[in-house]
mmCIF file of the N, C-alpha and C atoms, coordinates in Angstrom:
data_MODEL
# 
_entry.id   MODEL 
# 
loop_
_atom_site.group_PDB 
_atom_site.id 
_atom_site.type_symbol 
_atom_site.label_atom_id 
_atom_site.label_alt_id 
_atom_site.label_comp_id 
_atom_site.label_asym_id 
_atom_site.label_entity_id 
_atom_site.label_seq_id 
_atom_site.pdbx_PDB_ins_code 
_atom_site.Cartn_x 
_atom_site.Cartn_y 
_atom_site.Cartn_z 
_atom_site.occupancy 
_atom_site.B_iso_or_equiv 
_atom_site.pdbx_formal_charge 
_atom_site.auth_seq_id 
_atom_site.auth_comp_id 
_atom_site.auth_asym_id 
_atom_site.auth_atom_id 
_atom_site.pdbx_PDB_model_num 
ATOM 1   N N  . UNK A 1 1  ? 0.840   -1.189  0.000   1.00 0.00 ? 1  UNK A N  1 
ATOM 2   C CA . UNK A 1 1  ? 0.000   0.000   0.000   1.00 0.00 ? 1  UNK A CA 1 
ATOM 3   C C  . UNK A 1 1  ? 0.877   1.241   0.000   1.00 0.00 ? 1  UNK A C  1 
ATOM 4   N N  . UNK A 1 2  ? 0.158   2.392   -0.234  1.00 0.00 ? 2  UNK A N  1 
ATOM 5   C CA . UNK A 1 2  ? 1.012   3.350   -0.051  1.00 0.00 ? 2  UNK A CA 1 
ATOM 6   C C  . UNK A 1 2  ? 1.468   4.160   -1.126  1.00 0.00 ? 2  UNK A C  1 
ATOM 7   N N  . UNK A 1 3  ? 0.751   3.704   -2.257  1.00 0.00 ? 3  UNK A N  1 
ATOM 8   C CA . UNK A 1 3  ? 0.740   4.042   -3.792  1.00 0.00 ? 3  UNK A CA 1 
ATOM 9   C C  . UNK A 1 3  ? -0.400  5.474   -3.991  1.00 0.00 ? 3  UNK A C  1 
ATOM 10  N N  . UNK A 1 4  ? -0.331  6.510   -4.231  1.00 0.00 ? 4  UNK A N  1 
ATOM 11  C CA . UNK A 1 4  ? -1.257  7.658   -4.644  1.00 0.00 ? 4  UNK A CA 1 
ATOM 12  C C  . UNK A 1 4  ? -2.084  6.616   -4.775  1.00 0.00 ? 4  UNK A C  1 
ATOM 13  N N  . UNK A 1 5  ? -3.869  7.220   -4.697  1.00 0.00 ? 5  UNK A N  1 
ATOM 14  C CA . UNK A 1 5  ? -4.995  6.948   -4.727  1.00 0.00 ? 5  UNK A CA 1 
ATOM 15  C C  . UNK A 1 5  ? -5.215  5.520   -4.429  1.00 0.00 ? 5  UNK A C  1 
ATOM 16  N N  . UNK A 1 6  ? -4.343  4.768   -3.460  1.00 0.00 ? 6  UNK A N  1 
ATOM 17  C CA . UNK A 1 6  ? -4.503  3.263   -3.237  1.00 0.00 ? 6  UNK A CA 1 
ATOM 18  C C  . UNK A 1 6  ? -3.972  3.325   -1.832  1.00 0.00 ? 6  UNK A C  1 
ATOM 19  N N  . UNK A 1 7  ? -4.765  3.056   -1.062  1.00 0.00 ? 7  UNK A N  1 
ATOM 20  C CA . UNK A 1 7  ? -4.456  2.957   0.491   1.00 0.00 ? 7  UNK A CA 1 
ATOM 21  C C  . UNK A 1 7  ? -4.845  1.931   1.195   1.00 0.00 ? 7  UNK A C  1 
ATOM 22  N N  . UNK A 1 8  ? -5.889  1.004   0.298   1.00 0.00 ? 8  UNK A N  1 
ATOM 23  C CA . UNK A 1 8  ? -6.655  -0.472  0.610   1.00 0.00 ? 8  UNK A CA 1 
ATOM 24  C C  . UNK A 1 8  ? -5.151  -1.384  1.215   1.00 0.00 ? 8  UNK A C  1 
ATOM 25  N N  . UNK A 1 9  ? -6.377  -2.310  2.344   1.00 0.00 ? 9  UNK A N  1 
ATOM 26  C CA . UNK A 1 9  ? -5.148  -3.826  2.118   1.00 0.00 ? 9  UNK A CA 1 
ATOM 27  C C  . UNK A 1 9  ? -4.977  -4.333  0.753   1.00 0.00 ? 9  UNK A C  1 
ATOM 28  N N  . UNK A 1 10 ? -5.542  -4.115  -0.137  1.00 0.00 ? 10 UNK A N  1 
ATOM 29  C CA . UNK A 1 10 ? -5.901  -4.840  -1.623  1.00 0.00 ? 10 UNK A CA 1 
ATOM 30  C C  . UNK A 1 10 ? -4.619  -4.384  -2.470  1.00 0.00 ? 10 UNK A C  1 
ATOM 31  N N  . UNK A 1 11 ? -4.188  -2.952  -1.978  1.00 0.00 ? 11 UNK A N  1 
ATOM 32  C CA . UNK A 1 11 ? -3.020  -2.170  -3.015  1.00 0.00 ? 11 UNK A CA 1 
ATOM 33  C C  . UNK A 1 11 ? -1.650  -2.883  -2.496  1.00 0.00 ? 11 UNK A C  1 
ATOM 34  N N  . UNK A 1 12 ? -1.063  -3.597  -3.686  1.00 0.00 ? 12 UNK A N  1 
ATOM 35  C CA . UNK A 1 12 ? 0.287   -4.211  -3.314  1.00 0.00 ? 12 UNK A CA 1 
ATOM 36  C C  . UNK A 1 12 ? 1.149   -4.401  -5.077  1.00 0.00 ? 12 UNK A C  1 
ATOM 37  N N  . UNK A 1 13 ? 2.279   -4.732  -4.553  1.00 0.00 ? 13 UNK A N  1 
ATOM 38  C CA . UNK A 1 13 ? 2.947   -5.367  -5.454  1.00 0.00 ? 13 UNK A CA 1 
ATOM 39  C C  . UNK A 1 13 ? 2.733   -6.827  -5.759  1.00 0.00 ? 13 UNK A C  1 
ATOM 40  N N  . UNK A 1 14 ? 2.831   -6.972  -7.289  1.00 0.00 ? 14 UNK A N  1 
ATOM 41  C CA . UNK A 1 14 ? 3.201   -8.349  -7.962  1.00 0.00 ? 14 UNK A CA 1 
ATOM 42  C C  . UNK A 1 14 ? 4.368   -9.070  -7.235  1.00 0.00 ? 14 UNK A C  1 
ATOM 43  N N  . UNK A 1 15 ? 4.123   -10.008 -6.774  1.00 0.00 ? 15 UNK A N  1 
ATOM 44  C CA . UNK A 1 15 ? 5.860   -11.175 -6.065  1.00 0.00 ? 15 UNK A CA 1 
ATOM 45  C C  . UNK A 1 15 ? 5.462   -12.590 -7.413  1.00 0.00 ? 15 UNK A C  1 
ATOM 46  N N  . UNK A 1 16 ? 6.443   -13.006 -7.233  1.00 0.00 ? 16 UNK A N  1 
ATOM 47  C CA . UNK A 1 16 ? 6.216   -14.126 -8.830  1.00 0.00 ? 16 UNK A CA 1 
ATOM 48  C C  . UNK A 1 16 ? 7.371   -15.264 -7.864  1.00 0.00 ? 16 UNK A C  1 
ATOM 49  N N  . UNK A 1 17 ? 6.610   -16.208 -7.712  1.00 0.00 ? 17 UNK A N  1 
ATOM 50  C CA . UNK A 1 17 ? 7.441   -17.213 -6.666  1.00 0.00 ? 17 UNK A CA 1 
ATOM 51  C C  . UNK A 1 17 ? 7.976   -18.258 -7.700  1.00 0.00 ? 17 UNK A C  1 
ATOM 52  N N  . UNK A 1 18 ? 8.880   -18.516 -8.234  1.00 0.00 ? 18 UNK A N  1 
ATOM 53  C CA . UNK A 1 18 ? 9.314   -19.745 -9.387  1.00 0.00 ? 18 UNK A CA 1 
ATOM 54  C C  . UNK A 1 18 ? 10.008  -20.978 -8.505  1.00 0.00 ? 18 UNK A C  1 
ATOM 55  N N  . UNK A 1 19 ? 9.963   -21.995 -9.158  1.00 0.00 ? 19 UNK A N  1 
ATOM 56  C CA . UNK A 1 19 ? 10.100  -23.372 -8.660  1.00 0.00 ? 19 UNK A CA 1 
ATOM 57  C C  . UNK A 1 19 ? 10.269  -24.205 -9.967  1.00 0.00 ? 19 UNK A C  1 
ATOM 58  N N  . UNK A 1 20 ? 11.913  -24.675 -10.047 1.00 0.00 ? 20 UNK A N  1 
ATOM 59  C CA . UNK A 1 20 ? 12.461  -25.429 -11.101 1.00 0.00 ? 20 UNK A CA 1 
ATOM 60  C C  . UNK A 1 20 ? 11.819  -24.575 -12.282 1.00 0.00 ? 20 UNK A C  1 
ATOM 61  N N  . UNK A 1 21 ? 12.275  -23.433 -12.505 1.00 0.00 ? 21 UNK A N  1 
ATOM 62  C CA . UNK A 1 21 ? 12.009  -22.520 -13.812 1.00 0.00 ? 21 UNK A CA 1 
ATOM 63  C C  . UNK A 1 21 ? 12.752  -22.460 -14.041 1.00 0.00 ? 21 UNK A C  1 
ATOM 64  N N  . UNK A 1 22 ? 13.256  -21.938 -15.633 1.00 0.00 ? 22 UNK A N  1 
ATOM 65  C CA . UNK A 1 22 ? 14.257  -21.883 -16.429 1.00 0.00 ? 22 UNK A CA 1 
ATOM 66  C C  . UNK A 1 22 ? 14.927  -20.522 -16.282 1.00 0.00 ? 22 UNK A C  1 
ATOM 67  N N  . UNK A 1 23 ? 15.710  -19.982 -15.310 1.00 0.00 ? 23 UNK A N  1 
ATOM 68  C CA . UNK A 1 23 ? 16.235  -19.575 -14.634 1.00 0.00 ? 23 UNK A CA 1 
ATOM 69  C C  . UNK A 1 23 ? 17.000  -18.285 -15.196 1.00 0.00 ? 23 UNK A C  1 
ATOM 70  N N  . UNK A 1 24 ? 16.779  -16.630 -15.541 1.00 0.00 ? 24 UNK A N  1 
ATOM 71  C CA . UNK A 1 24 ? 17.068  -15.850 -16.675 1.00 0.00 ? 24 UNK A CA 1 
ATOM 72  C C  . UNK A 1 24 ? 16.321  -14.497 -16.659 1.00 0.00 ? 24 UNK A C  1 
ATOM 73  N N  . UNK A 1 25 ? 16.639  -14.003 -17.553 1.00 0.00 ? 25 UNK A N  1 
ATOM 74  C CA . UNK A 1 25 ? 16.560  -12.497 -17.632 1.00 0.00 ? 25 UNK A CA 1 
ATOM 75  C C  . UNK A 1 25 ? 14.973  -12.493 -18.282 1.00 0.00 ? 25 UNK A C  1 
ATOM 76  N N  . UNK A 1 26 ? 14.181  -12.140 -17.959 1.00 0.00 ? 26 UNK A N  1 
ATOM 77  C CA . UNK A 1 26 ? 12.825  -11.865 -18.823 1.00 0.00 ? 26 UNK A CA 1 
ATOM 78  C C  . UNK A 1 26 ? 12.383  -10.407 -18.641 1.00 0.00 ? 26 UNK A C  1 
ATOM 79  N N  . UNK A 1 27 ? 12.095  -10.560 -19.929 1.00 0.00 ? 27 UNK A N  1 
ATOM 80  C CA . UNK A 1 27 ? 10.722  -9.189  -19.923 1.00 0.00 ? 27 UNK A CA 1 
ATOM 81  C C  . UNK A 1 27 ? 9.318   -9.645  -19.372 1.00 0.00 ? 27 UNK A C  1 
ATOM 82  N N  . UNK A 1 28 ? 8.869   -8.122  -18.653 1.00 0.00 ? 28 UNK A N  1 
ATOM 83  C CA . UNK A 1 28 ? 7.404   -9.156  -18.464 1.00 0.00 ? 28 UNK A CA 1 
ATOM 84  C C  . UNK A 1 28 ? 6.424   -7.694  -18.387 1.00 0.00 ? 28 UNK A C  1 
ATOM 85  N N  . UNK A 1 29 ? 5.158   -8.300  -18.659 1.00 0.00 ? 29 UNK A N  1 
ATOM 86  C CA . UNK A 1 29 ? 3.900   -7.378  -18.927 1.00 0.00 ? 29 UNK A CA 1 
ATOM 87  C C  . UNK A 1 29 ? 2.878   -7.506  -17.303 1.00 0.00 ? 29 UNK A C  1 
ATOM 88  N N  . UNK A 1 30 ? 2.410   -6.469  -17.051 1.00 0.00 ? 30 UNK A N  1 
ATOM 89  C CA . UNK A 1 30 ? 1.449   -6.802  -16.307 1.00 0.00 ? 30 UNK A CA 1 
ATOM 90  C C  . UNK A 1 30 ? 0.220   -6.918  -16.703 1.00 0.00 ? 30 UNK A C  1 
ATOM 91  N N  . UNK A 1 31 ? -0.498  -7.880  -15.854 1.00 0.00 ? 31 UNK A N  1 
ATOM 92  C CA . UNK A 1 31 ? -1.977  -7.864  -16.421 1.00 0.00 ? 31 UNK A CA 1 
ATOM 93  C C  . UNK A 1 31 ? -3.229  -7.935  -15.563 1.00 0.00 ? 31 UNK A C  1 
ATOM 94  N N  . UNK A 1 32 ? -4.136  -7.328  -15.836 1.00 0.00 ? 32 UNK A N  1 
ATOM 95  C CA . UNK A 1 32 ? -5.535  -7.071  -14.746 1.00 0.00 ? 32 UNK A CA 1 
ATOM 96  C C  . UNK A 1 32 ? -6.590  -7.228  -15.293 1.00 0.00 ? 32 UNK A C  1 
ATOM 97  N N  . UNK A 1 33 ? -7.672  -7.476  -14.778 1.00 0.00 ? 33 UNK A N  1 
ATOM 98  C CA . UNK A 1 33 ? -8.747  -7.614  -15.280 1.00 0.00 ? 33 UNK A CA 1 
ATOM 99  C C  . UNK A 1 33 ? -9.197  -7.211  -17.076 1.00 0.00 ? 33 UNK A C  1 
ATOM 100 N N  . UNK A 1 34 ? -8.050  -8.501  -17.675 1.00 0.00 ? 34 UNK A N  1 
ATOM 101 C CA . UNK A 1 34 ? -8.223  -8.130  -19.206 1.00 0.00 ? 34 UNK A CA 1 
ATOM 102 C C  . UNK A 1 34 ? -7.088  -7.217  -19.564 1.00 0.00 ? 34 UNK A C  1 
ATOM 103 N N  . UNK A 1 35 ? -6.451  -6.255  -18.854 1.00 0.00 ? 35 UNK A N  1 
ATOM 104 C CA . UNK A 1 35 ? -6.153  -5.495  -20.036 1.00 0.00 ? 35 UNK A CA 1 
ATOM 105 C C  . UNK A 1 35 ? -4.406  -5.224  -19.279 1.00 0.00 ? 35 UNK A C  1 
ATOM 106 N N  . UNK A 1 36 ? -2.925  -4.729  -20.591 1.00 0.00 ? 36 UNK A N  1 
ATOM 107 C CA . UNK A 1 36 ? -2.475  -4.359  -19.794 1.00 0.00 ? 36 UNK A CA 1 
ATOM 108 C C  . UNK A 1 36 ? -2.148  -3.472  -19.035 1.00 0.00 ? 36 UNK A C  1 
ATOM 109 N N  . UNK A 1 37 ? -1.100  -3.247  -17.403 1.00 0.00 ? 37 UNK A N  1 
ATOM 110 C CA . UNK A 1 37 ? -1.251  -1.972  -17.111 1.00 0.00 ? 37 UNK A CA 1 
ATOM 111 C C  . UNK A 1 37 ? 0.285   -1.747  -16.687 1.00 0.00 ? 37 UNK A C  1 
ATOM 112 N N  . UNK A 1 38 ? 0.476   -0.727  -16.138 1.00 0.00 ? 38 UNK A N  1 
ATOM 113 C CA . UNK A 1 38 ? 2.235   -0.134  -15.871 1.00 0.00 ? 38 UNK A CA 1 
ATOM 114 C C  . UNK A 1 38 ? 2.915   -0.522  -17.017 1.00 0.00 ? 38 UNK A C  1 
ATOM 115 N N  . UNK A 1 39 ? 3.929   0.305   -17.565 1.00 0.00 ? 39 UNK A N  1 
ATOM 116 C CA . UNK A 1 39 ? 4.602   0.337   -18.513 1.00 0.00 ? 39 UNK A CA 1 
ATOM 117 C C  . UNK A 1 39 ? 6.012   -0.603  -18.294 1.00 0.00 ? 39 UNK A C  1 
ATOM 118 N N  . UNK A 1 40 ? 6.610   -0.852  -17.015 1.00 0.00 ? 40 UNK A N  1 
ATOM 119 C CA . UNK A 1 40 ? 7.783   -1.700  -16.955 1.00 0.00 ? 40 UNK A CA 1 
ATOM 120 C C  . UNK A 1 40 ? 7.665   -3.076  -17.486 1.00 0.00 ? 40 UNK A C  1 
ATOM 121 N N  . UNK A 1 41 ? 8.457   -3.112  -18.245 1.00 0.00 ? 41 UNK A N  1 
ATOM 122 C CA . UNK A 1 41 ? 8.484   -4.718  -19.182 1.00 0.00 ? 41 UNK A CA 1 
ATOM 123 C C  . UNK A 1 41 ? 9.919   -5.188  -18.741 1.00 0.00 ? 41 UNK A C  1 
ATOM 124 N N  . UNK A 1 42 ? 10.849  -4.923  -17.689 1.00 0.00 ? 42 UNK A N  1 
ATOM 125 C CA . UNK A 1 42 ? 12.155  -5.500  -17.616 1.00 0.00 ? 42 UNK A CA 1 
ATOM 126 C C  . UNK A 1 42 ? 13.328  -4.791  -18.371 1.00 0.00 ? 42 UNK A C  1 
ATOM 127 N N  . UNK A 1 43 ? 14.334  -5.658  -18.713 1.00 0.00 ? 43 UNK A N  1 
ATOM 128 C CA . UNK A 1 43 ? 14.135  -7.328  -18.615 1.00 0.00 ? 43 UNK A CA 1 
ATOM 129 C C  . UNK A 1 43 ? 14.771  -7.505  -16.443 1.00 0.00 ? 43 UNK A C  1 
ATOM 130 N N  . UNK A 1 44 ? 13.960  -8.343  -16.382 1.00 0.00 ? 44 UNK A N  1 
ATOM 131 C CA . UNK A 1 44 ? 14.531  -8.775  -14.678 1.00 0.00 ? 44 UNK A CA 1 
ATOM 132 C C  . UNK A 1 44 ? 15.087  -9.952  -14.573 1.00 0.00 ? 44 UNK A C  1 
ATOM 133 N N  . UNK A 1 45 ? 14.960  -10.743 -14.241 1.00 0.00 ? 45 UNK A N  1 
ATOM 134 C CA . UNK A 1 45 ? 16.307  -11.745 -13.499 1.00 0.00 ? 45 UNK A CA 1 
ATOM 135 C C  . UNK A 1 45 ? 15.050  -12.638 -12.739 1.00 0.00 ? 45 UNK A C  1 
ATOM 136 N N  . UNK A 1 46 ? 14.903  -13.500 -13.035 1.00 0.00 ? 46 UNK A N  1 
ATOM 137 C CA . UNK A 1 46 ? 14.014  -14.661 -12.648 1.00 0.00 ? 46 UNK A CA 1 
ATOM 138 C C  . UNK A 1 46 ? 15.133  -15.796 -12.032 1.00 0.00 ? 46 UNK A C  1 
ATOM 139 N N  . UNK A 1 47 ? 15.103  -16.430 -10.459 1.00 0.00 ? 47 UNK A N  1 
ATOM 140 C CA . UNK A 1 47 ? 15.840  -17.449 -10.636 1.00 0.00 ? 47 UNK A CA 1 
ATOM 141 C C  . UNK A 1 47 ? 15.233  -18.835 -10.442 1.00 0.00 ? 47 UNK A C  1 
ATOM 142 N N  . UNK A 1 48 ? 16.000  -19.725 -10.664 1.00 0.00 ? 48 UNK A N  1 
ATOM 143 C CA . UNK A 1 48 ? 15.080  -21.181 -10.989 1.00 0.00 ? 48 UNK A CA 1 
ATOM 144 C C  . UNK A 1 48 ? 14.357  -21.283 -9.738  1.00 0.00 ? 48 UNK A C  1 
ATOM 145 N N  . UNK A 1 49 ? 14.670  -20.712 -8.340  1.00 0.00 ? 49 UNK A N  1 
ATOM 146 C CA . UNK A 1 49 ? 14.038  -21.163 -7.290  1.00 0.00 ? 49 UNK A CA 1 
ATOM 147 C C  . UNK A 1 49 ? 13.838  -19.820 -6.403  1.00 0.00 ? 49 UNK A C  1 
ATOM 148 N N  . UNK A 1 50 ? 12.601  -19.379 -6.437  1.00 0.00 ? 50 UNK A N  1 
ATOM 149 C CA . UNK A 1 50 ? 13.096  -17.932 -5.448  1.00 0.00 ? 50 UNK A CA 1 
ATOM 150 C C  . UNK A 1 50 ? 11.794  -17.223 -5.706  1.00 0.00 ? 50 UNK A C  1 
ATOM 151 N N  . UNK A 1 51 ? 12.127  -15.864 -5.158  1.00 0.00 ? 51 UNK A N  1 
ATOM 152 C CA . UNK A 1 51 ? 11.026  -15.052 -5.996  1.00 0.00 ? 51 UNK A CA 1 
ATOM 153 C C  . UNK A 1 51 ? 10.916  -13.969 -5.823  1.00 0.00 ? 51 UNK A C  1 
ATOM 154 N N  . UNK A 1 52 ? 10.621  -12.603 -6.602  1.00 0.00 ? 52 UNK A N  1 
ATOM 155 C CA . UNK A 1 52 ? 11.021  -11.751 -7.312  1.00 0.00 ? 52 UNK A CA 1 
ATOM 156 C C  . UNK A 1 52 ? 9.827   -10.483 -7.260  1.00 0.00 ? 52 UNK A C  1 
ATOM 157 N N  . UNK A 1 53 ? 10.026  -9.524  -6.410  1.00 0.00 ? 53 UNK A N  1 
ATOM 158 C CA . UNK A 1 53 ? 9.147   -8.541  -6.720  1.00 0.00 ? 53 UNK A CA 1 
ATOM 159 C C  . UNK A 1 53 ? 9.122   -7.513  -8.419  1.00 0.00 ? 53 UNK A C  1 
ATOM 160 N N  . UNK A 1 54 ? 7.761   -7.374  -8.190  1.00 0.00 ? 54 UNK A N  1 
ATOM 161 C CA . UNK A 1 54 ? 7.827   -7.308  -9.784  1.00 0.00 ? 54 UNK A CA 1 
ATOM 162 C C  . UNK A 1 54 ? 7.367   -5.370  -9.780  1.00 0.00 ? 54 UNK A C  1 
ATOM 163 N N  . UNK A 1 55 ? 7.356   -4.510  -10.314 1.00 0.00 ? 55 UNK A N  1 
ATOM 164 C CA . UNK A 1 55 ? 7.001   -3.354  -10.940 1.00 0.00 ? 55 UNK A CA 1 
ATOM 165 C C  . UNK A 1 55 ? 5.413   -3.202  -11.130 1.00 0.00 ? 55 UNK A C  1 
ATOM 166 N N  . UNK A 1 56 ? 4.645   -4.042  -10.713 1.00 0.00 ? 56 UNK A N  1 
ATOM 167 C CA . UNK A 1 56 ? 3.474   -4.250  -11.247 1.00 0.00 ? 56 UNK A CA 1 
ATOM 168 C C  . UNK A 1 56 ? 2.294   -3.812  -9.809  1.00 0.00 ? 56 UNK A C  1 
ATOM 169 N N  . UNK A 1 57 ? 1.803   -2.473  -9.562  1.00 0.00 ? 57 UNK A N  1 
ATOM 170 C CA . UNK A 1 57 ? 1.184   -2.804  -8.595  1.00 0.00 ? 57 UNK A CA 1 
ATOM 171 C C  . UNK A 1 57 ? -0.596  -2.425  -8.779  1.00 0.00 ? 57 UNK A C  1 
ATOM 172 N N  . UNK A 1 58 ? -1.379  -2.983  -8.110  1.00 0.00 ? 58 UNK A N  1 
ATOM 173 C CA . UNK A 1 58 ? -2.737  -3.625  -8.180  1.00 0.00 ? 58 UNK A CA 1 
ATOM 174 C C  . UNK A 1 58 ? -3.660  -3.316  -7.124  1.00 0.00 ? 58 UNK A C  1 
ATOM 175 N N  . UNK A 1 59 ? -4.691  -3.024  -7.246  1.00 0.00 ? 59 UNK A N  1 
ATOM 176 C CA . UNK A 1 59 ? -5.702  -2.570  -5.978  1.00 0.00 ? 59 UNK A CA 1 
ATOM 177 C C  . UNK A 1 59 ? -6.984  -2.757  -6.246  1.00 0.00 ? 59 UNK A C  1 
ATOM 178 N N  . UNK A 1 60 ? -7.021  -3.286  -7.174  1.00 0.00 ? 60 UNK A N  1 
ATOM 179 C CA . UNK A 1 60 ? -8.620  -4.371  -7.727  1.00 0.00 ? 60 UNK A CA 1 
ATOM 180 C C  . UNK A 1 60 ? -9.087  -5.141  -6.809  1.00 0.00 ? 60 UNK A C  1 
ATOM 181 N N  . UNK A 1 61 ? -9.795  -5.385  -6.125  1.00 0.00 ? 61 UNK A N  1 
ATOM 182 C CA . UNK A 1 61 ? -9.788  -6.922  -5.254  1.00 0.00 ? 61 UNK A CA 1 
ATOM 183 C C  . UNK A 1 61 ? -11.286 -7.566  -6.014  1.00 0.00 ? 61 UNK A C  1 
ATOM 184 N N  . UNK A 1 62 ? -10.602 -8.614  -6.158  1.00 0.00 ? 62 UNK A N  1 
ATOM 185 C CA . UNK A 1 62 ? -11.952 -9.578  -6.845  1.00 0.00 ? 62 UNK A CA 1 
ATOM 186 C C  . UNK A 1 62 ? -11.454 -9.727  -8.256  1.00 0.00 ? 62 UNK A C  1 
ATOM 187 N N  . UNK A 1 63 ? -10.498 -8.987  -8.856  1.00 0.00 ? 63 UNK A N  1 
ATOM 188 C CA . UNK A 1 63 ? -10.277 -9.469  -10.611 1.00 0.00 ? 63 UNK A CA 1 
ATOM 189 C C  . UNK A 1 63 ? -8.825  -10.193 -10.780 1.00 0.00 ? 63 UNK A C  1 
ATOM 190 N N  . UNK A 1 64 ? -8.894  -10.511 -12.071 1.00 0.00 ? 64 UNK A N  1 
ATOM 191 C CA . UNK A 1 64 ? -8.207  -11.410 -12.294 1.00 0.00 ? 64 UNK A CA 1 
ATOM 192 C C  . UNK A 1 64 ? -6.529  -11.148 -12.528 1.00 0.00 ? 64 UNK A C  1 
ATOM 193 N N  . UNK A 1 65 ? -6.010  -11.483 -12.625 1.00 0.00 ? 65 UNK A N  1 
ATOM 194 C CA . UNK A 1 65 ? -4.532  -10.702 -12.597 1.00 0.00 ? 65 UNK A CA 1 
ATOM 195 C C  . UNK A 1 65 ? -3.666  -11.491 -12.840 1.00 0.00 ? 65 UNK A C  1 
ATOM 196 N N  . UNK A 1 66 ? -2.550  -11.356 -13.807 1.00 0.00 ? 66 UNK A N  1 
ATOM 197 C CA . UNK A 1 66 ? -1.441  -12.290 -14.586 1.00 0.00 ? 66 UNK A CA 1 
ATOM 198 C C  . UNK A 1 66 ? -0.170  -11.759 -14.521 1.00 0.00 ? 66 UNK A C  1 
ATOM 199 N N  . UNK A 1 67 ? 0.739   -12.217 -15.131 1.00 0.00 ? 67 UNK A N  1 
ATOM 200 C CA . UNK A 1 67 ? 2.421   -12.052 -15.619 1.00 0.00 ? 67 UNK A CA 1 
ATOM 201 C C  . UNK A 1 67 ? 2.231   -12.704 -16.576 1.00 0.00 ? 67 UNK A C  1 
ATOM 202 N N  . UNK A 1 68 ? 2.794   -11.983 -17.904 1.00 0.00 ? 68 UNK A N  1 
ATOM 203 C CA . UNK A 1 68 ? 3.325   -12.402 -19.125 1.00 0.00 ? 68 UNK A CA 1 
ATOM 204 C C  . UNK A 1 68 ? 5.141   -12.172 -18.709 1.00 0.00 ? 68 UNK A C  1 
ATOM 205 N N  . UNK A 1 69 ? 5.515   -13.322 -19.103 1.00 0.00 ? 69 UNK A N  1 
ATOM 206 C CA . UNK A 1 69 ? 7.045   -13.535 -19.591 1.00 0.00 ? 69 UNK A CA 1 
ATOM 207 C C  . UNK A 1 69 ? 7.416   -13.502 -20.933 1.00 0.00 ? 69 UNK A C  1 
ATOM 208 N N  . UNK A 1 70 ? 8.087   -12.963 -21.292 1.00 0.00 ? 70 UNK A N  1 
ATOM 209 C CA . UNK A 1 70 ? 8.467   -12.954 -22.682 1.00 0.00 ? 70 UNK A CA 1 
ATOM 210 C C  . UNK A 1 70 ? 7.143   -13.785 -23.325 1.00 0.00 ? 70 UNK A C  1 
ATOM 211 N N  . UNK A 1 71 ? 6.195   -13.142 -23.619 1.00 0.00 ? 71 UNK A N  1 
ATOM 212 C CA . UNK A 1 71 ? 5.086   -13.247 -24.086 1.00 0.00 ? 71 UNK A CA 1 
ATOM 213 C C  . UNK A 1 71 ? 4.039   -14.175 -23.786 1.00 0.00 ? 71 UNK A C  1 
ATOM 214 N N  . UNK A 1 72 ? 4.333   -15.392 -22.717 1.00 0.00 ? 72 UNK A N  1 
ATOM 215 C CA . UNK A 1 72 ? 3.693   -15.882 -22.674 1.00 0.00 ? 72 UNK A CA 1 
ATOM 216 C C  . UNK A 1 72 ? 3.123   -15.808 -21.404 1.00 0.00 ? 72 UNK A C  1 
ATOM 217 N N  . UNK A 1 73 ? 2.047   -16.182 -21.101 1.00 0.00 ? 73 UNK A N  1 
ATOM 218 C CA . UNK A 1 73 ? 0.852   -15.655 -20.000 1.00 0.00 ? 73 UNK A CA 1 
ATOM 219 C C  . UNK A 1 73 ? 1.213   -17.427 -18.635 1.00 0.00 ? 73 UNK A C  1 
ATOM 220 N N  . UNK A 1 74 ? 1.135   -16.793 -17.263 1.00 0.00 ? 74 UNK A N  1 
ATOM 221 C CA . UNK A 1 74 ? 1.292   -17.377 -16.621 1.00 0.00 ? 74 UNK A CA 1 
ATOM 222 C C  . UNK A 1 74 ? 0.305   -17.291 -15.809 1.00 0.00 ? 74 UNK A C  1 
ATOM 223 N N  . UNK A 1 75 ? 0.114   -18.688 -14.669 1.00 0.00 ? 75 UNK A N  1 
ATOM 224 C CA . UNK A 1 75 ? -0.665  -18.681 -13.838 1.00 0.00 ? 75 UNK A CA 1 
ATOM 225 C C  . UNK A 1 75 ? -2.181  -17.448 -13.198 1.00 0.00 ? 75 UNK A C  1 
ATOM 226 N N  . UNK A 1 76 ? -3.453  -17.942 -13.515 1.00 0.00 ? 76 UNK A N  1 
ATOM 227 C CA . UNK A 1 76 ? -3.914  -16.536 -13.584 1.00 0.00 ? 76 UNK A CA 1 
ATOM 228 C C  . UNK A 1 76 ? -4.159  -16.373 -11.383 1.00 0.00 ? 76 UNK A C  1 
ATOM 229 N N  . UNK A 1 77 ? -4.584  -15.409 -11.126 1.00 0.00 ? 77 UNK A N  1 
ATOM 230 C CA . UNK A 1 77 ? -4.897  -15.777 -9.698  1.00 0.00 ? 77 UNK A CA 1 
ATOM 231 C C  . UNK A 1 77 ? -6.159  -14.174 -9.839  1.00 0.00 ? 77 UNK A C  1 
ATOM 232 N N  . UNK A 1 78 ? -6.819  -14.506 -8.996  1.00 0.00 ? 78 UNK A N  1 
ATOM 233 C CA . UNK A 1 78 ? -7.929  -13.522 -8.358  1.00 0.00 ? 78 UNK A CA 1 
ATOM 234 C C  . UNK A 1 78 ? -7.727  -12.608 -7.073  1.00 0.00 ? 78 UNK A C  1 
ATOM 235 N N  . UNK A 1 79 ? -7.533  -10.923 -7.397  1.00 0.00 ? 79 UNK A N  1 
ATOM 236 C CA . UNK A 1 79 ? -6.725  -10.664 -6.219  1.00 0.00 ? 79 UNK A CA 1 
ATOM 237 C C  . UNK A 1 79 ? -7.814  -10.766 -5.248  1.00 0.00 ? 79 UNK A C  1 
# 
């Protein structure tokens, strides 16, 4: 929290927890209910086991919300 016009428990950063991933520099997109948002695409440093605050922050509660990696769309979750 702590972001202009976001003061909810709901307002946070993206964390991206990896487990036996292919371990590397990616670009990545944020994504929210459908569409994307924040302009940081990387590239960041993913490691095979760990996990990684991301540029991406969110204050929707109830929609849907992703990470694209070098283009491809990962795990969706509901904030």
């Amino acid at each position: 929290s702590g972001q202009n016009g976001c003061s909810g428990a709901a307002c946070a950063y993206f964390k991206v927890t990896t487990s036996d991933f292919n371990a590397g520099n990616y670009t990545y997109k944020c994504m929210g209910d459908g569409s994307q948002f924040n302009s940081w695409e990387g590239p960041v440093y993913f490691p095979a086991n760990g996990s990684v605050q991301l540029q991406c922050f969110w204050g929707y509660p109830g929609k849907q919300v992703w990470v694209v990696l070098n283009g491809k769309a990962y795990e969706r979750s509901i904030w």
